[in-house]
C-alpha positions as a Python dict, from the first residue, in 0.01 Angstrom:
ca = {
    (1, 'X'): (0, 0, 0),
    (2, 'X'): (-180, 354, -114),
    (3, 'X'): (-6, 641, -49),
    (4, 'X'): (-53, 801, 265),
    (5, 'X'): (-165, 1168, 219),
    (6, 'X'): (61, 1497, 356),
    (7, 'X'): (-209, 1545, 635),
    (8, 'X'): (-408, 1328, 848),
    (9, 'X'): (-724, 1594, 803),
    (10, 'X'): (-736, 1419, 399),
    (11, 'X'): (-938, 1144, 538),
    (12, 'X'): (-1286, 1193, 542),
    (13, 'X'): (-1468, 1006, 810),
    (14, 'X'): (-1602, 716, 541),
    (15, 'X'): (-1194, 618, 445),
    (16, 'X'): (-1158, 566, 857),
    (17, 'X'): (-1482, 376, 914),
    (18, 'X'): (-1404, 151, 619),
    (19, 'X'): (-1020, 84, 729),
    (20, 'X'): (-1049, -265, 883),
    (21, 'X'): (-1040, -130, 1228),
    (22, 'X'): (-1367, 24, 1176),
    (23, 'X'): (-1325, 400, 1300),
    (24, 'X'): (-1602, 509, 1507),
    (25, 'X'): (-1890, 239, 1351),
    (26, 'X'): (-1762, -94, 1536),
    (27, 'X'): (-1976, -277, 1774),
    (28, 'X'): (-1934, -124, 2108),
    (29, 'X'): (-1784, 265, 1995),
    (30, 'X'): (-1981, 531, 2102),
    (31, 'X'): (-1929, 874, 2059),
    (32, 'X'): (-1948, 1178, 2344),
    (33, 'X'): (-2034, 1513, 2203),
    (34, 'X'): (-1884, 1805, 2405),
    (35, 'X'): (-1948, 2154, 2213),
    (36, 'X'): (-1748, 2350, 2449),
    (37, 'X'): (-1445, 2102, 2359),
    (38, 'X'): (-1135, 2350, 2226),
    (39, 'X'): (-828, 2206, 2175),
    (40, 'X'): (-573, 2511, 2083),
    (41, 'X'): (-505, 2811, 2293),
    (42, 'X'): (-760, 3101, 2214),
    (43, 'X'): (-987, 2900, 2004),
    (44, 'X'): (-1389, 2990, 2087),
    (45, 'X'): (-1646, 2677, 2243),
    (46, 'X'): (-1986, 2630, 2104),
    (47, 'X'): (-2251, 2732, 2356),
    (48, 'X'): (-2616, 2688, 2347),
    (49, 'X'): (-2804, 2887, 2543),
    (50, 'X'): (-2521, 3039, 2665),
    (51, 'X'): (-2386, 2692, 2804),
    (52, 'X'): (-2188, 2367, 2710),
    (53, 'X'): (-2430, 2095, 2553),
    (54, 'X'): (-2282, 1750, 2666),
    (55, 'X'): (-2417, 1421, 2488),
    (56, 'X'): (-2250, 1191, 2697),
    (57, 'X'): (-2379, 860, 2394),
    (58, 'X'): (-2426, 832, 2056),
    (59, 'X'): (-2344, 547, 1786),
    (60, 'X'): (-2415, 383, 1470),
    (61, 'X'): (-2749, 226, 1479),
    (62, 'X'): (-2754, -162, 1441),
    (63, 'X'): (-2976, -427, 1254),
    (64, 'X'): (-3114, -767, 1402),
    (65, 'X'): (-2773, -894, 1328),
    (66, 'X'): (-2558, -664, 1479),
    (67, 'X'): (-2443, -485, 1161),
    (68, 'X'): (-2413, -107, 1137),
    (69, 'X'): (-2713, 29, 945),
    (70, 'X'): (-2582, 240, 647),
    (71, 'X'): (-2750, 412, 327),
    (72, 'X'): (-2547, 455, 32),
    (73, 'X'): (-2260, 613, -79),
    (74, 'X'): (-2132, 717, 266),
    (75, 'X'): (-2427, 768, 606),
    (76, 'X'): (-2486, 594, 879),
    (77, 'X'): (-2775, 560, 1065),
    (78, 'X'): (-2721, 751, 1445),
    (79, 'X'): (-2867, 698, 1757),
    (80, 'X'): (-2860, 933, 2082),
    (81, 'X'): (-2945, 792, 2465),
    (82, 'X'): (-3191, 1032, 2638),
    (83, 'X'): (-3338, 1025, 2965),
    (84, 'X'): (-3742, 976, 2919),
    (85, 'X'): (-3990, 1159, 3119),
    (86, 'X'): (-4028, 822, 3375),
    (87, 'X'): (-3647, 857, 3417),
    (88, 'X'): (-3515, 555, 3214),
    (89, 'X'): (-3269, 601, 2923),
    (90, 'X'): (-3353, 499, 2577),
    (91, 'X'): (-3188, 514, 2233),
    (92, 'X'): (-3375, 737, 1952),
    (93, 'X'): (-3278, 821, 1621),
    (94, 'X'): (-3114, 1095, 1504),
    (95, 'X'): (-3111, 994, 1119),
    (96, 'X'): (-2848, 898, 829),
    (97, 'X'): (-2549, 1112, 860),
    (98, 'X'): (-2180, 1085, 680),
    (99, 'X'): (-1976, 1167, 969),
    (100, 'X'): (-1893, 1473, 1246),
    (101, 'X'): (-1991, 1755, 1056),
    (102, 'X'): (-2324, 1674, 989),
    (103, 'X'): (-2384, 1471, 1300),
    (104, 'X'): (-2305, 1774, 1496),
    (105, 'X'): (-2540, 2039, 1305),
    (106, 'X'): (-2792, 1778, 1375),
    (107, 'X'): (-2685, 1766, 1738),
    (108, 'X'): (-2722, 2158, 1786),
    (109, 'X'): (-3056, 2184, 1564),
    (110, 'X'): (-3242, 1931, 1799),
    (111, 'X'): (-3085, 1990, 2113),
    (112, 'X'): (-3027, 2401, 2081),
    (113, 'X'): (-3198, 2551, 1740),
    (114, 'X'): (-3521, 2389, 1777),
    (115, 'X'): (-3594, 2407, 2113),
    (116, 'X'): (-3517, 2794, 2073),
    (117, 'X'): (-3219, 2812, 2210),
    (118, 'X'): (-2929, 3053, 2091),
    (119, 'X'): (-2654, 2858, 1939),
    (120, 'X'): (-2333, 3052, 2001),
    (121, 'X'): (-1950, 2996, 1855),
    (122, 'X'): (-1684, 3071, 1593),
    (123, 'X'): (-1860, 3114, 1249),
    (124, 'X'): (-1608, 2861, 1049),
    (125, 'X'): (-1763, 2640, 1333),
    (126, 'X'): (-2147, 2654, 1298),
    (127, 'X'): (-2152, 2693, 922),
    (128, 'X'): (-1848, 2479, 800),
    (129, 'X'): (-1793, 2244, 1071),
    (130, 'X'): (-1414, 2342, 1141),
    (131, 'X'): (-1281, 2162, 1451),
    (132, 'X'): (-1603, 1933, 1456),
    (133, 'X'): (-1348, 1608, 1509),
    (134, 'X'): (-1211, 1789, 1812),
    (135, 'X'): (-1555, 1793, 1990),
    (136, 'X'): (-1618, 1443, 1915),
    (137, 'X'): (-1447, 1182, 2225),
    (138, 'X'): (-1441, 820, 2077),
    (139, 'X'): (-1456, 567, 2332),
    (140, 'X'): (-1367, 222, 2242),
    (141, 'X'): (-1409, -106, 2484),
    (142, 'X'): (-1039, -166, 2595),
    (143, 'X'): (-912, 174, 2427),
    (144, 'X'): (-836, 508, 2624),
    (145, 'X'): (-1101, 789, 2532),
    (146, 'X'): (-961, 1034, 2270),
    (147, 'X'): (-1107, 1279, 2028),
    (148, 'X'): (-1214, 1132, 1683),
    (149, 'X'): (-922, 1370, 1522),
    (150, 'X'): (-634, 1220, 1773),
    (151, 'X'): (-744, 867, 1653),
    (152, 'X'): (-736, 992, 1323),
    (153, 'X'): (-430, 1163, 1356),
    (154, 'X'): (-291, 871, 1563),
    (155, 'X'): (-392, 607, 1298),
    (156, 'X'): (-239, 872, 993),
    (157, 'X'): (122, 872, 1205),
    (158, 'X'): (136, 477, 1192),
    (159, 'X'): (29, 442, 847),
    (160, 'X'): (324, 686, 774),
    (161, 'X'): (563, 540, 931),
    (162, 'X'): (510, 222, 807),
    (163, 'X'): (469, 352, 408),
    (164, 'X'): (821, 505, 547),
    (165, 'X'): (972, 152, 666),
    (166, 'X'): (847, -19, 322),
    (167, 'X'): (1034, 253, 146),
    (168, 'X'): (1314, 216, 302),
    (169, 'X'): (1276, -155, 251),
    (170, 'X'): (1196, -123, -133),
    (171, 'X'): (1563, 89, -171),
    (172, 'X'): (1703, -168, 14),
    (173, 'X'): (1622, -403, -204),
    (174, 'X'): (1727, -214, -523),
    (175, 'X'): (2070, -140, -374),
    (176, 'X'): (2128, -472, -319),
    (177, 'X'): (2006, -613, -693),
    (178, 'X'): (2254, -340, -859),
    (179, 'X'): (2508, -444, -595),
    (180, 'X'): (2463, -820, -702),
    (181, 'X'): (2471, -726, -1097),
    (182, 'X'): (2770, -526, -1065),
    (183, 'X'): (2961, -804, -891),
    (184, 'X'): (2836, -1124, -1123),
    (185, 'X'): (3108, -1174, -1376),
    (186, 'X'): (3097, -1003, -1734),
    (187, 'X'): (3067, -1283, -2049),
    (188, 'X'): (3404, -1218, -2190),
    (189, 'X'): (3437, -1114, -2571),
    (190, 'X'): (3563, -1371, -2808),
    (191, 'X'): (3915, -1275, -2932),
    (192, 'X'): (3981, -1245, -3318),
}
């Protein structure tokens, strides 16, 4: 088993959508983006235009056979469901992207830069990204929404408690193969 890092916030989004649970790229996970999202007590909301922007569904594009579309080492390709001027929703490309950080400075370019609107917020924010997995609400068929850092954090806590339990296990063991060496019979010396 690798070794579990000190904090959840190691993994990058590729290690989580590679895990065998998929993370955020399985068939059926879509994302909600929610600038105005703050999770700790005095932190600042993104605004654009002086208000929330709310993209209530984006994903990983799929192929003909239902796989995610990716482009080496680490992007996948992400779609966004807009209303149309005739009123039905369709999905449109948003391009190859490697995870939250860049997914959301896409986000606020098309829907609050380009159109000319003033994109507001903390500075660590807008030009680094900080709290960008906080703003992010995964929801899963048959899973309760939660933001894409709980389910990382959520998926680091398990994967440390059971690197915990196999090290305990692994001691275990030990103590008992010195316990069973000290008690097996010493060959006896021949006597002169």
């Amino acid at each position: 088993m690798p070794t579990v890092p000190a904090r959840a916030t190691v993994w990058k989004f590729f290690h989580m959508a590679k895990r065998p649970e998929q993370f955020f790229v399985r068939d059926g996970d879509e994302l909600e983006y929610i600038s105005n999202l703050v999770v700790r007590a005095g932190q600042q909301p993104i605004l654009v235009g002086g208000a929330p922007l709310r993209i209530a569904r984006i994903r990983v594009k799929r192929d003909a056979a239902g796989n995610p579309i990716r482009q080496a080492p680490e992007s996948w390709m992400w779609e966004v469901e807009l209303t149309q001027a005739n009123g039905t929703l369709s999905w449109f490309d948003l391009g190859f992207f490697s995870g939250p950080k860049d997914l959301e400075n896409k986000l606020l370019d098309e829907f609050g830069r380009n159109p000319g609107f003033v994109v507001t917020g903390p500075a660590g924010a807008l030009n680094d990204g900080r709290g960008c997995w906080d703003r992010f609400v995964v929801h899963r068929p048959g899973d309760p929404a939660q933001t894409m850092a709980q389910v990382r954090q959520d998926y680091w806590q398990q994967q440390r408690q059971l690197q915990q339990q196999l090290q305990q296990q692994q001691q275990l063991q030990q103590q008992q193969q010195q316990q069973q060496q000290q008690q097996q019979p010493q060959p006896q010396q021949p006597q002169p």
